[in-house]
C-alpha positions in Angstrom: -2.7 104.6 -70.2 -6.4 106.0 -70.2 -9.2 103.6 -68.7 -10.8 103.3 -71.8 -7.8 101.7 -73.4 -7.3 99.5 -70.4 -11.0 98.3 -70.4 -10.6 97.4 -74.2 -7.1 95.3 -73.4 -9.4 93.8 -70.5 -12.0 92.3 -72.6 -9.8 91.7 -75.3 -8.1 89.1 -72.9 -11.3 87.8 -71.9 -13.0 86.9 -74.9 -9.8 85.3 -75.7 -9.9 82.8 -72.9 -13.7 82.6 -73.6 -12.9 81.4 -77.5 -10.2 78.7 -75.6 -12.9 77.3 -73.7 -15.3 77.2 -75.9 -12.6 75.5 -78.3 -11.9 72.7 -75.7 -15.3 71.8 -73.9 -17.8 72.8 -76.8 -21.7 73.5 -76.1 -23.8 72.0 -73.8 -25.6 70.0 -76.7 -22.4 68.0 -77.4 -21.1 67.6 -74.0 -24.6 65.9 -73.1 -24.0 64.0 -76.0 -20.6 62.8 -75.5 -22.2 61.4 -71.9 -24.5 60.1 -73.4 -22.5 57.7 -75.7 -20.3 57.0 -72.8 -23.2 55.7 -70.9 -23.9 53.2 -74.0 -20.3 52.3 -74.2 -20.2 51.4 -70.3 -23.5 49.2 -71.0 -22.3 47.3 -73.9 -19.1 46.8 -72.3 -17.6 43.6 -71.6 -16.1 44.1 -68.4 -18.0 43.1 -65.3 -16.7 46.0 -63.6 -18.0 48.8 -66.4 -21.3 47.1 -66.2 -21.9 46.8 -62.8 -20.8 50.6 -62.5 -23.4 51.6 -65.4 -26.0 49.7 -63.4 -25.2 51.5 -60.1 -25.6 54.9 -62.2 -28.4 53.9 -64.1 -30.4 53.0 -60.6 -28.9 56.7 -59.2 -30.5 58.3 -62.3 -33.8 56.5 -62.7 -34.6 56.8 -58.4 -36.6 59.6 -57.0 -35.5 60.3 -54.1 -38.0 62.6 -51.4 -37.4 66.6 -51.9 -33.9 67.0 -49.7 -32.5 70.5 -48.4 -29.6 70.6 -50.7 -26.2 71.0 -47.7 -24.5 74.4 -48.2 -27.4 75.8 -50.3 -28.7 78.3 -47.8 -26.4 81.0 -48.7 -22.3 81.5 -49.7 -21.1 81.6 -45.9 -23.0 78.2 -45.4 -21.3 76.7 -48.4 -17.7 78.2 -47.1 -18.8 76.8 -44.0 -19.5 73.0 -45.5 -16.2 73.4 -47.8 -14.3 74.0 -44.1 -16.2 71.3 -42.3 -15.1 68.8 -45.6 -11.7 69.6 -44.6 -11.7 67.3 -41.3 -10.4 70.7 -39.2 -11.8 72.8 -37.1 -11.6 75.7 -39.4 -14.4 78.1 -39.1 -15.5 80.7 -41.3 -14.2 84.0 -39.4 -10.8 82.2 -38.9 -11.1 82.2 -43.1 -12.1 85.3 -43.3 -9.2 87.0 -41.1 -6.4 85.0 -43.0 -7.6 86.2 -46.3 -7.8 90.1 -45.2 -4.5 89.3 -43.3 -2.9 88.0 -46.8 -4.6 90.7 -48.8 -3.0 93.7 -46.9 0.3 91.9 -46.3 1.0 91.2 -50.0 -0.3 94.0 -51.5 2.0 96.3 -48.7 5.2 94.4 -49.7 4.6 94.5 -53.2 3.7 98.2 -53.0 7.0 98.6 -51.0 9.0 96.5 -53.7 7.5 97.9 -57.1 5.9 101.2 -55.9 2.7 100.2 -58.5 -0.1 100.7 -56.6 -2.1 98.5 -59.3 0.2 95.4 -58.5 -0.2 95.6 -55.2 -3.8 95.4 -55.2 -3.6 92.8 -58.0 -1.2 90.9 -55.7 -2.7 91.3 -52.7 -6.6 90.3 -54.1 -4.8 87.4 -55.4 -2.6 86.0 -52.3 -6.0 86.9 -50.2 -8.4 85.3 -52.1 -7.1 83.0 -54.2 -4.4 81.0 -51.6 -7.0 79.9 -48.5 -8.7 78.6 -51.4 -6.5 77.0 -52.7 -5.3 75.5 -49.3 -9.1 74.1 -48.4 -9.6 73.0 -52.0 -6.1 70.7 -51.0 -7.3 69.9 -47.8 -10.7 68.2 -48.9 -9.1 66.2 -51.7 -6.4 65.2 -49.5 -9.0 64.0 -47.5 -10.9 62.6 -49.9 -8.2 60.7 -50.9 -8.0 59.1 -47.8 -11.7 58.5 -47.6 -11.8 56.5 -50.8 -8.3 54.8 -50.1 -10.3 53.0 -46.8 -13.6 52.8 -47.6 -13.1 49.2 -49.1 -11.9 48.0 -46.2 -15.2 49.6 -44.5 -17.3 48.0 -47.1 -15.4 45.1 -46.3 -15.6 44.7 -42.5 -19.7 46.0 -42.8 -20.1 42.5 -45.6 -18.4 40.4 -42.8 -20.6 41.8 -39.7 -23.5 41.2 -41.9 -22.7 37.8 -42.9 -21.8 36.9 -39.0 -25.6 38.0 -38.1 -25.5 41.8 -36.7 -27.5 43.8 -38.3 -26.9 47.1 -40.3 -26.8 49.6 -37.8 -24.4 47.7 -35.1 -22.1 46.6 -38.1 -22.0 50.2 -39.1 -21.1 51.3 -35.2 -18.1 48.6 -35.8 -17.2 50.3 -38.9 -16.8 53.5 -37.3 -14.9 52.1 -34.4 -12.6 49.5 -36.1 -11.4 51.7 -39.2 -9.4 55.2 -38.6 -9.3 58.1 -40.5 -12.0 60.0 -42.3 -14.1 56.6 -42.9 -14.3 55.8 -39.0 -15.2 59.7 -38.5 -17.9 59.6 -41.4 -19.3 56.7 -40.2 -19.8 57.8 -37.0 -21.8 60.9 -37.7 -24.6 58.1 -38.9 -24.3 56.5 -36.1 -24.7 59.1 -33.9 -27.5 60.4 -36.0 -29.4 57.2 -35.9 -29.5 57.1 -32.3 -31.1 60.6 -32.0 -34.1 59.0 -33.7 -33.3 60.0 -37.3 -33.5 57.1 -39.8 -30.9 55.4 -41.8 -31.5 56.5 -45.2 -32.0 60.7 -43.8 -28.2 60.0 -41.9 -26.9 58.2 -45.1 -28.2 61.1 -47.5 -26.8 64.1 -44.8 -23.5 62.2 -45.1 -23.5 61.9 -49.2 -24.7 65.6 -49.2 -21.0 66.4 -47.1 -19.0 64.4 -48.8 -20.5 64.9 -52.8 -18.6 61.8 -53.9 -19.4 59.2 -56.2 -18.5 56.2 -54.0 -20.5 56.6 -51.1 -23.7 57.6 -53.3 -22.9 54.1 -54.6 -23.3 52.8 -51.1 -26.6 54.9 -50.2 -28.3 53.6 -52.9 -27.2 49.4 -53.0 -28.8 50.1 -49.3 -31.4 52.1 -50.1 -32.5 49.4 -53.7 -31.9 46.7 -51.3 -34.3 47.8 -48.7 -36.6 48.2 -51.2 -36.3 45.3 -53.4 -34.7 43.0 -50.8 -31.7 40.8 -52.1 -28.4 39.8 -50.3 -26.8 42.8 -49.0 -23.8 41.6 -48.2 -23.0 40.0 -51.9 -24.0 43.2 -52.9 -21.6 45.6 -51.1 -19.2 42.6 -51.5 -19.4 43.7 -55.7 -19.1 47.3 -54.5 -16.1 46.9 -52.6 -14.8 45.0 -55.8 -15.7 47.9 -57.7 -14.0 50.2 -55.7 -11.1 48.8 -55.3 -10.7 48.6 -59.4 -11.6 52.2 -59.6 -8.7 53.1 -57.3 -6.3 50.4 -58.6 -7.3 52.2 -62.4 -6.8 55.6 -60.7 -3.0 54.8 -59.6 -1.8 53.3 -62.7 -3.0 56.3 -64.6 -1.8 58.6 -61.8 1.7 56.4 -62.7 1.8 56.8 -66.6 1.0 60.2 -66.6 3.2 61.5 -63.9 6.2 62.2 -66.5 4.3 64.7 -68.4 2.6 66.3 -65.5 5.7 67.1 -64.0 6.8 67.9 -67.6 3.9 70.8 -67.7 4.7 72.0 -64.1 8.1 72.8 -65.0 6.9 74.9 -68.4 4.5 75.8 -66.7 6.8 77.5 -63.7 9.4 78.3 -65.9 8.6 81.9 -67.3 7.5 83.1 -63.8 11.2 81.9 -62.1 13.3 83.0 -64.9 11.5 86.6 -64.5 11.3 86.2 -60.7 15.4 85.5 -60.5 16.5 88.3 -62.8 14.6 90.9 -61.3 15.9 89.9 -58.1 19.5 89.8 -59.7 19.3 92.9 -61.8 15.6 95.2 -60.8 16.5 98.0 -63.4 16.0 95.6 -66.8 12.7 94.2 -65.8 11.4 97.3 -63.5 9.7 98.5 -67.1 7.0 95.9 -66.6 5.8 97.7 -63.4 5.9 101.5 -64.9 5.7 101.3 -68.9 2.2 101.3 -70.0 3.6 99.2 -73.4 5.5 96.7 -71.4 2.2 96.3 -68.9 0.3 95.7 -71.9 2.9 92.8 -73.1 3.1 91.2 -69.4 -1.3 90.9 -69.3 -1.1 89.3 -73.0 2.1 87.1 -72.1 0.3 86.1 -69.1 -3.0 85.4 -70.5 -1.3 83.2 -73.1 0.7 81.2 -70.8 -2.6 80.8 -68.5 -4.2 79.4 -71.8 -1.3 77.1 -72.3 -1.3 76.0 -68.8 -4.5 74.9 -69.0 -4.5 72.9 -71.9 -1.6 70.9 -70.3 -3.6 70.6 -67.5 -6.5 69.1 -69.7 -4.2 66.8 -71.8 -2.7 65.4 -68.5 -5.6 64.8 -66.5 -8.4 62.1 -66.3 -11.2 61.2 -64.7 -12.3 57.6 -63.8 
């Protein structure tokens, strides 16, 4: 097959997937629009918890906070570097670096051994190498995550009870980050640690939210940061956050719960096509070894995957929510 017609087959497949986005997310104007009636449907709410949440995002919105050096914004190896340091191990950024050229030549030389398509291999290989220790750190910071949001309640918690005994923020957030384990404890140490080097308590707080990029703790940084500017009861305010929280997680499992069935219904379409042709070209190599040397059947195997990739998303998309 000449380059030419290879190039047109190319962007052929990518204007198709460009159409199928377009098609499910729409323009800029109406996704800023479609947030924007979801913000008046969370203030006009009924619930307690919607409107406390609006308020929390409406006071994010309307601050202005000082100019801040945005974390992993200096270049791509410092934002590989923060996405490494979010996974809670001491991966650093060479270590990345070898495993991905160590996957890249190891895949593409067994494929290249297997198939004998020089093509493959390289597809294979840029694909195990640079798509997998993605994939793995991308796992490891929402496993982590996870495990953040799952204790930082029961942070909230114990920092509303220090406060209400008499100790003030800083000691009650020492307790914090000796009392509860896991990410939380680790987290809250950092400030801690910070603070006593002489930096103050809303610079460690931001550093922190900057890391992390999560909705819940900006939620924290800023009931501190309103109520050490407009004063107010503290702890009956991150006593309401810890409510909040709790709800959002509590909301998070039962959807995790009603849509399991169907997300372990798209896995298994989703997997399907690539095990069936995975088993019978292990079982019988001579009936599918056209799809590696046939310039028609190459053709077939980009479109058939491009169309299952479209499809796979769109399950994706149907089966997952956010909160």
């Amino acid at each position: 097959m000449q380059f030419a017609q290879i190039f047109i087959v190319v962007v052929g497949m990518m204007l198709v997937v460009g159409v199928a986005f377009y098609a499910l997310y729409g323009s800029a104007s109406s996704r800023q629009q479609a947030k924007r009636l979801q913000q008046i449907r969370y203030r006009h709410s009924q619930s307690a918890e919607s409107r406390v949440e609006a308020q929390l995002k409406k006071a994010i919105s309307a601050r202005k906070p000082r100019a801040r050096h945005a974390a992993g914004s200096d270049s791509r190896i410092a934002a590989l570097a923060l996405r490494l340091h979010r996974t809670g191990r001491n991966w650093t950024v060479p270590t990345y670096f070898y495993v991905s050229g160590g996957l890249f030549v190891g895949i593409g030389v067994l494929i290249l051994i297997t198939t004998g398509a020089p093509l493959m291999a390289l597809a294979g290989g840029a694909v195990a190498g640079l798509g997998l220790p993605h994939f793995i750190v991308g796992r490891q910071i929402k496993k982590r995550l996870a495990n953040f949001n799952a204790r930082f309640p029961d942070g909230i918690e114990l920092l509303v009870r220090g406060l209400r005994s008499g100790l003030p923020v800083t000691e009650t957030l020492a307790v914090v980050s000796s009392e509860i384990p896991g990410p939380v404890g680790e987290e809250f140490k950092a400030i801690t640690d910070r603070v006593k080097v002489g930096k103050s308590l809303d610079d460690s707080l931001q550093e922190t939210a900057d890391r992390l990029d999560i909705p819940e703790f900006k939620f924290f940084c800023i009931s501190l940061a309103i109520q050490r500017e407009t004063g107010g009861n503290l702890a009956e305010t991150l006593a309401n956050l810890a409510d909040v929280l709790r709800k959002r997680i509590q909301m998070r499992l039962k959807i995790r719960a009603m849509s399991s069935e169907a997300k372990a219904s798209a896995y298994i379409v989703g997997a399907l096509p690539f095990l069936v042709f995975t088993i019978v070209y292990m079982l019988n190599p001579d009936y599918l070894g056209g799809f590696f040397t046939d310039d028609r059947l190459i053709v077939a195997g980009l479109f058939g995957i491009c169309w299952m990739s479209i499809g796979g998303f769109v399950m994706f998309k149907m089966v997952n929510f956010e909160i």
